[in-house]
C-alpha positions in Angstrom: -13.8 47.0 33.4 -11.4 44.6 35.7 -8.6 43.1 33.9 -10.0 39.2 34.2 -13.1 41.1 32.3 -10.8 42.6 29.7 -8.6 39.2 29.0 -12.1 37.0 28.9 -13.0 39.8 26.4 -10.0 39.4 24.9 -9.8 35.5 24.7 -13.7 35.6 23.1 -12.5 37.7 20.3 -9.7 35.7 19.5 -11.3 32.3 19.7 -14.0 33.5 17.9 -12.1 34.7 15.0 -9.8 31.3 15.3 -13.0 28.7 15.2 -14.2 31.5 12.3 -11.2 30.8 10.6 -10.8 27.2 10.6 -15.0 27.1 9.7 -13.6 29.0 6.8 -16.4 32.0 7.8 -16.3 35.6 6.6 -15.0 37.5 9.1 -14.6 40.9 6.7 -14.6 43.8 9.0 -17.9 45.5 7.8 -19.7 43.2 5.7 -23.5 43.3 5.6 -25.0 39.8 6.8 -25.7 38.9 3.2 -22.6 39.6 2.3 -21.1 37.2 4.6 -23.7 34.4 4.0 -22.4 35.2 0.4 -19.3 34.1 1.3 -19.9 31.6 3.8 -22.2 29.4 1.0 -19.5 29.8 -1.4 -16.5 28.4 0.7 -19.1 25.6 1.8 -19.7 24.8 -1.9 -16.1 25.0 -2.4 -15.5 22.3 0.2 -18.4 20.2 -0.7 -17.2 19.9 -4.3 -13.5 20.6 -4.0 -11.5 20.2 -7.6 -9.0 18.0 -7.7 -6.4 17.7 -10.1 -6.3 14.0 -12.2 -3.0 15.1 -13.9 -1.1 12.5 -11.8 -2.9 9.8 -10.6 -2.3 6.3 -11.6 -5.4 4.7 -11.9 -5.2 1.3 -11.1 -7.6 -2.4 -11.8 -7.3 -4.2 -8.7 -7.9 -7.6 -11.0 -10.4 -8.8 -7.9 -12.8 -6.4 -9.2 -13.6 -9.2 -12.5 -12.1 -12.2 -10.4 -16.0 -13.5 -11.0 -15.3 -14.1 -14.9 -12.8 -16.6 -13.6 -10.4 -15.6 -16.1 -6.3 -16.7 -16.5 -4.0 -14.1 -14.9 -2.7 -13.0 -18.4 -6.1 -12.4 -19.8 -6.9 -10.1 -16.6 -3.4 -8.1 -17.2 -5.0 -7.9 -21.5 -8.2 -6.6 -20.6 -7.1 -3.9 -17.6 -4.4 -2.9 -20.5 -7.7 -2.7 -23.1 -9.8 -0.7 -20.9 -7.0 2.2 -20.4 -4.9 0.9 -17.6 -1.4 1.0 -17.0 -1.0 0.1 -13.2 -2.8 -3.0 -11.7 -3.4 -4.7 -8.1 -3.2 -8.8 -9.0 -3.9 -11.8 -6.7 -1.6 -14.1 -5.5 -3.7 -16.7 -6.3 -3.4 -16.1 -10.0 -0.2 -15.6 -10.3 0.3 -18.5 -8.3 -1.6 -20.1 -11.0 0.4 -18.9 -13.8 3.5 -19.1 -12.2 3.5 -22.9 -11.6 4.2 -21.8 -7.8 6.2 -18.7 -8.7 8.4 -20.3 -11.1 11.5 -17.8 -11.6 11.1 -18.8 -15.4 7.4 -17.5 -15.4 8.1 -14.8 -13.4 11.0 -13.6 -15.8 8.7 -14.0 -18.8 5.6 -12.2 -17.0 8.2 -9.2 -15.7 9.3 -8.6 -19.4 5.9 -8.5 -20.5 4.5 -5.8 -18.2 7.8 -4.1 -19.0 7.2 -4.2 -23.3 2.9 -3.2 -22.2 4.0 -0.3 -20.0 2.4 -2.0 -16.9 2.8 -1.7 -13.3 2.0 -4.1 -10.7 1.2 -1.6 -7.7 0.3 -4.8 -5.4 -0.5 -8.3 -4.7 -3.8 -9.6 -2.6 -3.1 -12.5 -0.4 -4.4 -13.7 2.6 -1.6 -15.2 4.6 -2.7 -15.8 8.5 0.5 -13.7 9.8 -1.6 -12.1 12.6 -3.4 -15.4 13.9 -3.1 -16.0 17.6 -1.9 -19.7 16.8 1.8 -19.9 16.5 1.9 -22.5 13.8 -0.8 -21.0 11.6 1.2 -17.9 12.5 4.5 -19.4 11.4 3.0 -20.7 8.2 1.5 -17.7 7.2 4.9 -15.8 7.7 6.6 -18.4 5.3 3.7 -18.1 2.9 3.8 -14.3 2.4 7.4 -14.2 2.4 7.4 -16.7 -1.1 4.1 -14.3 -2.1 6.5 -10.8 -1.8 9.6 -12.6 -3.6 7.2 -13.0 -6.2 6.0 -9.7 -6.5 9.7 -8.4 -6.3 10.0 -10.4 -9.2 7.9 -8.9 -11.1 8.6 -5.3 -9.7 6.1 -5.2 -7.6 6.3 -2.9 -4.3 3.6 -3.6 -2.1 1.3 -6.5 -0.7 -1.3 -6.5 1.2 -1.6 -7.5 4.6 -4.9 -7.8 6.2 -6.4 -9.5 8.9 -6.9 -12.4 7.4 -7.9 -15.4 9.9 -8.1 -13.3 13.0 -11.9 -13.9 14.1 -11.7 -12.9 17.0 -10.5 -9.2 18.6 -6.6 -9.3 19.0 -5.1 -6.5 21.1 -3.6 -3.9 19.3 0.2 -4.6 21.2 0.0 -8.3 19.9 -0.8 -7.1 16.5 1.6 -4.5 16.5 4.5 -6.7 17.6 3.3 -9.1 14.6 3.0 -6.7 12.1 6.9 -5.7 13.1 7.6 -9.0 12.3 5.8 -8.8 8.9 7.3 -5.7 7.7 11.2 -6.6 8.7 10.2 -9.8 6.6 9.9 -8.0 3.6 12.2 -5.2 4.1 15.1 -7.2 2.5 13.1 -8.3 -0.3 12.1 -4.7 -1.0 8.1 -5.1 -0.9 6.0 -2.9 1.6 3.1 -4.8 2.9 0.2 -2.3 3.9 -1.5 -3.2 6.9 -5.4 -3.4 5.4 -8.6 -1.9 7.1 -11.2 -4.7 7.2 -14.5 -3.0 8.0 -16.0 -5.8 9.7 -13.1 -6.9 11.3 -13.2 -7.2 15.0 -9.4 -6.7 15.2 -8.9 -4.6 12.3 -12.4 -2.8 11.6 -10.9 0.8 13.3 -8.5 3.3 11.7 -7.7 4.2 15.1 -6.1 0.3 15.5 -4.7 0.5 13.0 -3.1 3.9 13.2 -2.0 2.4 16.8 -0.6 -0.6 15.9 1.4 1.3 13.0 2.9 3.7 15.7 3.4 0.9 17.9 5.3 -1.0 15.4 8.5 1.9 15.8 8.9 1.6 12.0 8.7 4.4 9.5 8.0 1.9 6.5 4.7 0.9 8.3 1.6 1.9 5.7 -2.1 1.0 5.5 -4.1 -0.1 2.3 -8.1 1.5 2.9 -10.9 2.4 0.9 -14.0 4.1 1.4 -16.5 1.2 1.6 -14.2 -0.3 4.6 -13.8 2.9 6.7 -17.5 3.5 6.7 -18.4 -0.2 6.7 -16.4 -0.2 10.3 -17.9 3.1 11.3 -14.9 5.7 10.7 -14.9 8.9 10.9 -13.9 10.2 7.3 -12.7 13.5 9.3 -9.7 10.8 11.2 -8.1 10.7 6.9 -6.3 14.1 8.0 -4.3 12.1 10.4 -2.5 10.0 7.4 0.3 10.9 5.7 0.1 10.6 2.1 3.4 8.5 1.9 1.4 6.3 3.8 -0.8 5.2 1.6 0.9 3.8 -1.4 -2.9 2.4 -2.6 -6.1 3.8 -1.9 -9.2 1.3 -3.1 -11.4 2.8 -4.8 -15.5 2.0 -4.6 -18.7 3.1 -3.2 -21.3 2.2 -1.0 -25.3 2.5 -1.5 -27.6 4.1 1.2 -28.9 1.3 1.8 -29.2 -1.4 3.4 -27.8 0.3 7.0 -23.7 0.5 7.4 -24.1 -2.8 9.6 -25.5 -4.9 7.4 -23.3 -4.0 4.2 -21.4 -6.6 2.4 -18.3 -6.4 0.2 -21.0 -7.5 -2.8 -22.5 -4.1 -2.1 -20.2 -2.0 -3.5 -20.5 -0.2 -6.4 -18.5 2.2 -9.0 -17.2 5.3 -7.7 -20.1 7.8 -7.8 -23.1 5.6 -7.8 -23.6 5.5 -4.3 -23.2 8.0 -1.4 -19.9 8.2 -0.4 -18.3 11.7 -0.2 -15.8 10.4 -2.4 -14.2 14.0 -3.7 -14.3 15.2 0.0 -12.0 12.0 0.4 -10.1 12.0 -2.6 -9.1 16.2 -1.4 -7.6 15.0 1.7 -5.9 12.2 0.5 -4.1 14.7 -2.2 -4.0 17.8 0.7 -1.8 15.2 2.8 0.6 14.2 0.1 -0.9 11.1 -1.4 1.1 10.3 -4.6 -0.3 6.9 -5.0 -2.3 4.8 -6.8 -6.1 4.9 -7.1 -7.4 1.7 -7.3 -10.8 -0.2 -8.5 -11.8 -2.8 -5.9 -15.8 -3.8 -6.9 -17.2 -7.6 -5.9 -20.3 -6.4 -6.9 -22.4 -10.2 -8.6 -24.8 -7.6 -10.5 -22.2 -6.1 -12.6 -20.6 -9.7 -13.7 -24.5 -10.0 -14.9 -24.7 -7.2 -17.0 -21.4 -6.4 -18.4 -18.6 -8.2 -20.0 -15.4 -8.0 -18.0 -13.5 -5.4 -20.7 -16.5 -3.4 -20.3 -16.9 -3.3 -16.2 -12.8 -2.2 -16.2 -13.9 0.6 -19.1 -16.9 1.7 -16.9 -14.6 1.5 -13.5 -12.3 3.8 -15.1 -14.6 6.4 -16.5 -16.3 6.7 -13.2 -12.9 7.0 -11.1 -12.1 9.9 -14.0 -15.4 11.6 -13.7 -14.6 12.4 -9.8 -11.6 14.6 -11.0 -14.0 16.7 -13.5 
């Protein structure tokens, strides 16, 4: 045998075994071939139901989830803390509300509340237009947030969202970069991380791989991204492109589901549904989330008009956080 023979020999074995390896294939000098299917359906089962450890996740009501009901801020906060809760996602728009525009007064009194319940704000959902092409929405909507995350601080809140709202159109990842920047030496001072948000349907943010680019493109180690399941698939993601996310990254993960129907394209966000019910492979997820160092919260985001039909608002919360629970069984 020639010695380009022997080293193609050579680099077959040991590629073989490598792509073996990562496959998580039998490779057992001497097993029989049942043996080794043995062992190959038994890591695939493995990975296909992997167990994951619920011993220190915060499970979290993102208060959208009964926004329907209509309800005062303060009656949301009463009925996630009923149903089992001790971390919540609120919006801006009812705190707003109950603030009379972020009064520090109502702010003090809300902060010691949540402090005397045990309660955590993880986040606050706004919609300021900070990545609009138009410099005076732009402007506005940078003023706007700014007032939205001294509010949060206020209540010891550490993260807001930030997603693209207003941006119809596709914005190249540079310009939202360089406006994200903007965004998140904003609210560095004030001490709140907003979480650049995956919009499925989003022409400018619809892509993990934008909005992986436009955090690297940002040069800042405090950039992070707020996703869920529903949006990455609603966008067309690749589950797989998770293992590129660090866990400290993700300081929220949404948590929902998607039915198999109608097709990915035609999904809306009133599609959703709890955690479980529909076909997203939702421990798969939840197992590379943990294996990359997530540490965050797990939070219920539904805007699903049938539940709001059947269910009293205490009871869709209850229901959220049983199903969220069961994936960790």
């Amino acid at each position: 045998m020639s010695q380009n023979s022997t080293r193609r020999a050579f680099l077959g074995t040991l590629t073989g075994g490598i792509g073996a390896a990562a496959l998580g294939v039998s490779t057992v000098p001497g097993a029989t071939a049942q043996e080794t299917a043995s062992a190959n359906a038994a890591n695939a089962e493995k990975k296909a139901a992997p167990k994951l450890d619920a011993s220190k996740v915060r499970f979290c009501l993102n208060t959208g989830t009964i926004l329907s009901y209509n309800l005062p801020l303060m009656e949301e906060l009463k009925i996630a803390r009923a149903a089992g809760y001790r971390s919540v996602e609120i919006w801006l728009m009812r705190l707003q509300a109950y603030s009379d525009n972020y009064s520090p007064a109502k702010l003090a009194e809300l902060r010691k509340w949540l402090d005397g319940e045990g309660m955590r704000v993880e986040g606050g959902i706004g919609f300021a237009s900070w990545i609009v092409d138009d410099a005076k929405r732009r402007a506005d909507g940078l003023e706007q947030l700014k007032r939205e995350a001294e509010a949060l601080a206020a209540i010891g809140c550490a993260c807001v969202a930030a997603p693209a709202s207003g941006a119809n159109e596709k914005i190249p990842v540079d310009a939202v970069a360089e406006r994200y920047r903007a965004v998140l030496e904003l609210c560095e001072p004030i001490g709140v991380k907003p979480l650049l948000e995956v919009w499925g349907a989003s022409a400018t943010l619809g892509k993990l791989s934008d909005a992986l680019a436009i955090c690297a493109e940002t040069g800042r180690s405090d950039a992070a991204l707020l996703l869920d399941a529903y949006h990455l698939y609603r966008g067309g993601n690749s589950f797989a492109s998770l293992n590129l996310v660090a866990g400290k990254a993700q300081p929220i993960f949404h948590m929902n589901d998607y039915p198999g129907t109608p097709e990915r394209e035609k999904l809306n966000d009133s599609d959703r549904v709890f955690p479980g019910d529909g076909v997203a492979p939702l421990r798969e997820i939840l197992a590379t989330l943990f294996a990359n160092g997530f540490d965050g919260a797990l939070s219920l985001e539904l805007f699903n008009p049938n539940y709001r039909k059947e269910m009293s608002p205490l009871e869709q919360a209850k229901v959220g956080l049983e199903k969220m629970r069961a994936l960790f069984a």
